[in-house]
C-alpha positions as CSV (number, residue, x, y, z in Angstrom):
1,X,72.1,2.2,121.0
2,X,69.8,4.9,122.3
3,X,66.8,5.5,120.6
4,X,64.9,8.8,121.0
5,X,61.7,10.4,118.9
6,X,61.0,13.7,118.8
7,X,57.2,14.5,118.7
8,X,56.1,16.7,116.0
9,X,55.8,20.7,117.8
10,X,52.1,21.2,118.6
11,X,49.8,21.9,115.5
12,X,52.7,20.2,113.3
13,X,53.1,16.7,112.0
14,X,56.5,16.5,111.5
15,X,58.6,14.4,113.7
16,X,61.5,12.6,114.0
17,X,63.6,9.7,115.4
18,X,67.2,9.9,116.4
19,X,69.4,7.3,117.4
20,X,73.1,6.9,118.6
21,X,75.7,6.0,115.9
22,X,76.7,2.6,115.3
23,X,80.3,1.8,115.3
24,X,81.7,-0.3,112.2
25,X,81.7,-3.5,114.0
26,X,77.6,-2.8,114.5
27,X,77.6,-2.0,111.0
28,X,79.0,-5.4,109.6
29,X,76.4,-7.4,111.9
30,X,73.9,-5.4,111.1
31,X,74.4,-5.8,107.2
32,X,74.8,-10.3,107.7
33,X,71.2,-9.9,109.6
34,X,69.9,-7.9,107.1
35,X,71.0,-10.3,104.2
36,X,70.3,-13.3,105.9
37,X,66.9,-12.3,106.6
38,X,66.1,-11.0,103.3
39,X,67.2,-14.5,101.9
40,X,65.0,-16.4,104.2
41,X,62.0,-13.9,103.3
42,X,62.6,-15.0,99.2
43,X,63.3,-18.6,100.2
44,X,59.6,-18.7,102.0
45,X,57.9,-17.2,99.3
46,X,59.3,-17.9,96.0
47,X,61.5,-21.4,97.4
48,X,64.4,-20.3,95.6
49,X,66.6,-17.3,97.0
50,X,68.5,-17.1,93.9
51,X,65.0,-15.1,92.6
52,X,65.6,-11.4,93.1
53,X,69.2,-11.6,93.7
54,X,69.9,-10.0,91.1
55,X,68.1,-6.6,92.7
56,X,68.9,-7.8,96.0
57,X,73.1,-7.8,96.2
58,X,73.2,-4.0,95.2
59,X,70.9,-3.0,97.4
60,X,72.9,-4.3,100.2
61,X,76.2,-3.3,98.6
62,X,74.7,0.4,98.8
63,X,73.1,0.0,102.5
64,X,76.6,-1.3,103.3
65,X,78.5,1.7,101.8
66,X,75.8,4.3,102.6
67,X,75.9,2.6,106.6
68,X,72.1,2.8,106.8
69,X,71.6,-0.9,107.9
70,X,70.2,0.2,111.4
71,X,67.8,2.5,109.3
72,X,66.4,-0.5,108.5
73,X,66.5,-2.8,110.9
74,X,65.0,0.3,113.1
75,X,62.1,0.6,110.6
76,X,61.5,-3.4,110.7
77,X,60.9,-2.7,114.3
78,X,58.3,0.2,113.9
79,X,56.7,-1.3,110.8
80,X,55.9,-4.6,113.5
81,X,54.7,-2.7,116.3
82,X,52.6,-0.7,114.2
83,X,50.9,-3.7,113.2
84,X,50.6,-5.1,116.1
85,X,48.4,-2.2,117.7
86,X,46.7,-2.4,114.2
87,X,48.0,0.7,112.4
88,X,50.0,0.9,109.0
89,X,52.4,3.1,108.3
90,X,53.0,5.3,105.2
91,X,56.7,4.6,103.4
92,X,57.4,8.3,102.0
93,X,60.1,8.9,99.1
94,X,62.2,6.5,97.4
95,X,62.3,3.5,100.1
96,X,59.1,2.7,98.8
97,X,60.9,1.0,95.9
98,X,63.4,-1.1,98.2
99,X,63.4,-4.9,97.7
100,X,65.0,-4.7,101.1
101,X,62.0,-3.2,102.4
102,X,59.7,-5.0,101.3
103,X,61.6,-8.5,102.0
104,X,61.3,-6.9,105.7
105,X,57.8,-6.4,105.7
106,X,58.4,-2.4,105.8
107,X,56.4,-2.0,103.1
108,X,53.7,-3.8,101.0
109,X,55.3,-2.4,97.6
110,X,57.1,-5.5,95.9
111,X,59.2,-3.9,93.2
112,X,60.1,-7.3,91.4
113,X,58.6,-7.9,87.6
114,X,55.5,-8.6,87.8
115,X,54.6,-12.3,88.2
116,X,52.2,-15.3,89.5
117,X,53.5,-17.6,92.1
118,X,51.9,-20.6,93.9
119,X,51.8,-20.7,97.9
120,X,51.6,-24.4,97.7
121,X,55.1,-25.8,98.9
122,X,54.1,-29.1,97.5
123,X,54.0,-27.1,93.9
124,X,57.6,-26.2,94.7
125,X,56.5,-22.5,94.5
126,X,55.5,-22.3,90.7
127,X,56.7,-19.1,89.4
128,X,55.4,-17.4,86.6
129,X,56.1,-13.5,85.1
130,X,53.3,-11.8,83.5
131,X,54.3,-10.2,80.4
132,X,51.4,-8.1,79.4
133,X,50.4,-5.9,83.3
134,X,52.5,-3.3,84.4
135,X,50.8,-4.2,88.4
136,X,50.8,-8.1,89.3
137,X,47.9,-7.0,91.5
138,X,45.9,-5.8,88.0
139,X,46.4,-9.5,86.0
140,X,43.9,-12.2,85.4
141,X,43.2,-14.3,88.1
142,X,45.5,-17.8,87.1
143,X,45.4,-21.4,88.7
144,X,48.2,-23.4,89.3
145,X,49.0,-25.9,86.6
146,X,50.2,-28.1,89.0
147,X,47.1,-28.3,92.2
148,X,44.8,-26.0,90.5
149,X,44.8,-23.2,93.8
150,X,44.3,-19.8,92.8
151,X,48.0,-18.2,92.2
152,X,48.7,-15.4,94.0
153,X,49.8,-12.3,91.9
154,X,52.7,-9.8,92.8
155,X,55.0,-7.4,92.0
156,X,55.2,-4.0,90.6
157,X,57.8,-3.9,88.0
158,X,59.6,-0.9,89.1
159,X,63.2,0.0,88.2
160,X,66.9,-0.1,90.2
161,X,67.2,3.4,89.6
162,X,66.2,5.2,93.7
163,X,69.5,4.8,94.7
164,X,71.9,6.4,91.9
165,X,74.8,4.6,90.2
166,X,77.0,1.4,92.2
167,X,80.0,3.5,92.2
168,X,78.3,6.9,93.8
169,X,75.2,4.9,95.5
170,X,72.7,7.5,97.8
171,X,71.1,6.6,101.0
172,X,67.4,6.5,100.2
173,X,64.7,8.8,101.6
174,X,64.5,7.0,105.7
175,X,61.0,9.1,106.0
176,X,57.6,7.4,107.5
177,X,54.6,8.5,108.8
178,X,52.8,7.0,111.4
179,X,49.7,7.1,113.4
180,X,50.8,9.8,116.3
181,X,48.6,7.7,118.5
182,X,51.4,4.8,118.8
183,X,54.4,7.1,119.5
184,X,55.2,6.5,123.0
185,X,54.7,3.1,122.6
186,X,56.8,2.6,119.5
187,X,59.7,4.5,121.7
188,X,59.1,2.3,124.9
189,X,59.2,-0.2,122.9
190,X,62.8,0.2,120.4
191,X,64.7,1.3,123.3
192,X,63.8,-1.8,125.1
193,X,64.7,-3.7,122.0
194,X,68.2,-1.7,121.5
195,X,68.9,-0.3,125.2
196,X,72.5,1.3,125.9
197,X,73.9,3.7,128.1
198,X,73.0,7.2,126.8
199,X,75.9,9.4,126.6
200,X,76.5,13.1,126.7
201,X,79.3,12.6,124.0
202,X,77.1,10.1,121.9
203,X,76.8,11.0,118.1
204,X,73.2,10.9,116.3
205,X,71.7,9.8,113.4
206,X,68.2,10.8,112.3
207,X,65.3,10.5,110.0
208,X,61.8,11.7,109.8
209,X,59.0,10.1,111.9
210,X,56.1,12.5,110.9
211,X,52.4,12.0,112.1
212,X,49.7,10.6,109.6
213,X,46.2,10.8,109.8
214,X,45.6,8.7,107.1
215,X,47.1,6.0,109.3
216,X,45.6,7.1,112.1
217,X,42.1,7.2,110.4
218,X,42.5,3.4,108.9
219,X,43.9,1.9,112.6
220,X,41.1,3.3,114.1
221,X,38.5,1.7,111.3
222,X,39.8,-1.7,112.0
223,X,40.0,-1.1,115.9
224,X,36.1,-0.8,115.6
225,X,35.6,-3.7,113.1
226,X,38.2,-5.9,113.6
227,X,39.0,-6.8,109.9
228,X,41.4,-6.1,108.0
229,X,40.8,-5.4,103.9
230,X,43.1,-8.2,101.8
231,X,44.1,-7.0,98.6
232,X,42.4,-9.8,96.7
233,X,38.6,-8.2,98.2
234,X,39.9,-5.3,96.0
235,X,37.4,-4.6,93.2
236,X,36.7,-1.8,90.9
237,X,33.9,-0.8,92.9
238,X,36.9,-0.1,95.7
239,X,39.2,1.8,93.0
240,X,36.0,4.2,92.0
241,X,35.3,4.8,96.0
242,X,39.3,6.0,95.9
243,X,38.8,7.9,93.0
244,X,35.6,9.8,94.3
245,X,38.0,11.1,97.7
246,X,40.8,11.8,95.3
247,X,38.3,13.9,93.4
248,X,36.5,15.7,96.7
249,X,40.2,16.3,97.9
250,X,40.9,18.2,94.4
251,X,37.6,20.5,95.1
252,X,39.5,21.0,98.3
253,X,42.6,22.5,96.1
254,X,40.3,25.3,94.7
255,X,40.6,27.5,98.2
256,X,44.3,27.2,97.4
257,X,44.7,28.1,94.0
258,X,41.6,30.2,93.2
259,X,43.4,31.0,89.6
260,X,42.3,27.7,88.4
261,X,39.1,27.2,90.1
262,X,37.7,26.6,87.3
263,X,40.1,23.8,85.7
264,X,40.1,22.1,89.0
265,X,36.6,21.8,89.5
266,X,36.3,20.0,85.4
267,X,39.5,17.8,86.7
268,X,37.5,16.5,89.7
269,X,34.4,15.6,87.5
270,X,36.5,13.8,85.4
271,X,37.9,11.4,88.2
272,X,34.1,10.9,89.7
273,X,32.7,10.1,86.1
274,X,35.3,7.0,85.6
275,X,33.1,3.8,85.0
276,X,36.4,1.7,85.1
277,X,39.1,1.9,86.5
278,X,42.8,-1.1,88.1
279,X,45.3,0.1,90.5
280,X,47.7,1.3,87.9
281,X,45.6,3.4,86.5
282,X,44.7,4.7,90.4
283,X,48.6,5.3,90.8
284,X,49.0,7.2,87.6
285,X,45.9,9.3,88.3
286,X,47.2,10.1,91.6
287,X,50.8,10.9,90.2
288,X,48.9,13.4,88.3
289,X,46.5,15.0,90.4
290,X,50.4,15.4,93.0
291,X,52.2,16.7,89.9
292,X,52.5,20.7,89.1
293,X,51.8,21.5,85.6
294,X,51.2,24.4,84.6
295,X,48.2,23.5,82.2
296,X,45.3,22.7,83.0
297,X,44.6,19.0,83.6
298,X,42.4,16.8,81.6
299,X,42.3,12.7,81.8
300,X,42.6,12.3,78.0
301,X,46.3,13.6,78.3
302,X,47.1,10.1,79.8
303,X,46.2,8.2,76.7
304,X,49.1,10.3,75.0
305,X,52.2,8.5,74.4
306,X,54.4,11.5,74.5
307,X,52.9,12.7,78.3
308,X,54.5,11.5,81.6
309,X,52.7,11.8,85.3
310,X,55.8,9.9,87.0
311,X,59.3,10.1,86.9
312,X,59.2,6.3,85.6
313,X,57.8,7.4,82.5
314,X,59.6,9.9,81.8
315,X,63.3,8.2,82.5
316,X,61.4,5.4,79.9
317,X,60.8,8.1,77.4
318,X,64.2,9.8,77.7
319,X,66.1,5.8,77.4
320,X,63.5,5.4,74.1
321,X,65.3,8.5,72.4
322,X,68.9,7.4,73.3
323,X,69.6,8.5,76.3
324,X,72.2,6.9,78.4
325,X,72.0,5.6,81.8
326,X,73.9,8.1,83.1
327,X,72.0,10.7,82.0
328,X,68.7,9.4,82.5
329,X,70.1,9.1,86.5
330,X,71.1,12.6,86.5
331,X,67.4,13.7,85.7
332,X,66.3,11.1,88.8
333,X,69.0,13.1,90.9
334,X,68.0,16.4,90.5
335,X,64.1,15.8,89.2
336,X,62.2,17.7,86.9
337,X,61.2,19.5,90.2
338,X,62.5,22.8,90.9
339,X,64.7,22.5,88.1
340,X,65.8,26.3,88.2
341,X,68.2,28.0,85.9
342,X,69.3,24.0,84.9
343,X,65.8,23.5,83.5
344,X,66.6,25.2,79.7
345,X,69.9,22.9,80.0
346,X,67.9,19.6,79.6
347,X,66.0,21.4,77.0
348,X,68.5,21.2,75.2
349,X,69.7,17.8,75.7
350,X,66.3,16.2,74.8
351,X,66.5,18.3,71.5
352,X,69.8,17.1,71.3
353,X,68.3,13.9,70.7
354,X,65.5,14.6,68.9
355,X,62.8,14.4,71.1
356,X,59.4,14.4,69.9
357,X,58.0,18.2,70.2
358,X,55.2,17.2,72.5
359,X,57.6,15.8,75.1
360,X,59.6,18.6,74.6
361,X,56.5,20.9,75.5
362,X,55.7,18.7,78.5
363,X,58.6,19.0,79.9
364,X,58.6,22.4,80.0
365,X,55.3,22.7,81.8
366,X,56.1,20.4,84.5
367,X,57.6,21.7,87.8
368,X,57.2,18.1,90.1
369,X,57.0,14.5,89.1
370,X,56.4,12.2,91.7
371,X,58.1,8.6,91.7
372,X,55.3,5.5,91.3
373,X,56.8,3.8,94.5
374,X,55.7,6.4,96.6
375,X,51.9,6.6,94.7
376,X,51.4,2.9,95.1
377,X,51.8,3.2,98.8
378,X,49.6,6.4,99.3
379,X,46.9,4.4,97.0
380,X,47.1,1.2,98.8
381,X,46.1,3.2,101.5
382,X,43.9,5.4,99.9
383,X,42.3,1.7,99.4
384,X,42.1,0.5,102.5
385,X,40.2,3.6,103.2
386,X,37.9,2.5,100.5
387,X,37.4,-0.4,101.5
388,X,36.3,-0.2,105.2
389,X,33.8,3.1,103.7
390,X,32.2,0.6,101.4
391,X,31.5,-2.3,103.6
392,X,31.0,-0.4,107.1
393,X,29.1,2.7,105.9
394,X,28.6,2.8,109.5
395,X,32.0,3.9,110.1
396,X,31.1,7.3,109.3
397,X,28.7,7.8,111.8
398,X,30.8,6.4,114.9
């Protein structure tokens, strides 16, 4: 296998990395690694593998089928050699959601039910769901029953629904970003890993390698410090830091849309007067700040039942009314984003089945939803960013 990244053209950030083919044979050994290792990964940290199985196998029926196993064992590599020269890298689209993925240390975005487990191997890995947090990360600190250690808390309860239907499965979205910094070494580095003979007649697959400079900005913070920020430092004092760049990058969205100036610049003051605030909340306020509507924004339309800021919540509020799976995928598919001339046909549907007015009327004004996987990874940076701002002020001035 030849590996080979394309650098973004000069002033742009999008890249991309291409590598040669894999023949079928490949494919097969690729797809055993990939299942052995994701076993091992749930074996170390829940002492069972049978845990997660259940989102597991299809996953790897559809990596199988789709033939993207060397997507991911590619992205293993980058997601390592990022860390190891002390950048993160940013997990765009639907991949964000994988169980794969996240078994692999690709990303940090568990999508299992939330739960509680205990590190302790002499506690057998006690295992625990929590029933009443969306975000593992936003529950009540537990002990152990059994050797009274703090339990650690994960998972973000998402759904199995990034990859369409078993019978027509999709390859999900292989698009990253990465500190443009690391590049060259990244590439010296795979195509020592998966060196072949480069050939003139070789086929290509591809996906996009853009340039971040959100990950550029938080490598080069711990570069200078030398610590990293553990999810467990998190407080709300770090979500309220996140919220107050969220709101200064909104004031940034008035010079692009000078028709709302004046709705923007109330939207922004709401996010910097937030007293409280946990990392769901972060995630859907970010899903809302991302999404087009073509109302104005206002906070208090999250605490309304009938609103949706991600494409979760609204595939939640189209199952409540009696929608089936199969249609509920076929909004995923297509989105609520640049729904065109098949927009006034889902109107239709959802009065169909009785849908309440208000979700009716939402749905009309939305243009772009965007999925919670990919908010909770742009947040956990987002975080990270916080963090290093509010314990090394300094930062700023280097």
């Amino acid at each position: 296998m030849n590996i080979e990244i394309i650098s973004p053209e000069e002033s742009k950030t999008c890249g991309k990395l291409r590598f040669s083919a894999p023949i079928q044979e490949e494919i097969e050994k690729a797809t055993k690694e990939i299942w052995q290792l994701c076993c091992d990964r749930l074996g170390k940290l829940y002492g069972v593998t049978e845990l997660g199985l259940e989102w597991l196998a299809p996953e790897i029926y559809n990596v199988q089928v789709t033939e993207t196993t060397h997507n991911f064992l590619i992205l293993k590599e980058i997601a390592e050699l990022s860390r190891e020269k002390g950048y993160p890298i940013l997990v765009e689209g639907n991949l964000s959601s994988s169980l794969i993925a996240y078994l692999l240390g690709i990303t940090n975005v568990n999508p299992l039910k939330a739960h509680y487990y205990c590190e302790n191997e002499e506690c057998s890995k006690i295992y625990e769901e929590i029933k009443d947090n969306v975000f593992g990360i936003d529950a009540e600190d537990k002990l152990c029953p059994k050797c009274k250690r703090k339990m650690t808390k994960d998972g973000y309860s998402l759904k199995f629904i990034a990859w369409g239907p078993l019978r027509h499965p999709k390859a999900p979205d292989f698009s990253i970003e990465i500190a443009p910094e690391i590049r060259p070494f990244i590439e010296d580095r795979l195509n020592q890993k998966f060196k072949s003979v480069k050939s003139d007649e070789e086929s290509y697959l591809e996906f996009n390698m853009n340039d971040s400079c959100q990950c550029s900005d938080i490598g080069n913070m711990y570069k200078q410090i030398g610590v990293k920020p553990e999810t467990e430092q998190y407080t709300n004092e770090v979500y309220l830091r996140a919220l107050k760049n969220l709101s200064e990058k909104a004031k940034e969205m008035v010079e692009e849309d000078e028709k709302d100036e004046e709705g923007i610049l109330k939207f922004a003051d709401e996010l910097r007067n937030i007293k409280n605030c946990d990392f769901h909340t972060l995630c859907r306020i970010f899903a809302y700040h991302c999404a087009s509507f073509k109302n104005g924004k206002s906070l208090k339309n999250l605490d309304n039942p009938d609103f949706f800021v991600t494409r979760e919540e609204l595939i939640s509020q189209l199952a409540a009314i009696g929608f089936s799976a199969k249609s509920y995928l076929d909004f995923v598919k297509h989105g609520v984003w640049s729904l065109g001339e098949r927009k006034e046909k889902y109107i239709e549907k959802l009065k169909e089945h009785n849908a309440p007015e208000q979700l009716i009327e939402n749905f009309k004004n939305t243009t772009n939803l965007w999925p919670m996987c990919a908010c909770i990874t742009r947040m956990q940076l987002a975080c990270e960013k916080a963090w290093y701002e509010l314990n090394f002020p300094e930062l700023k001035n280097r």
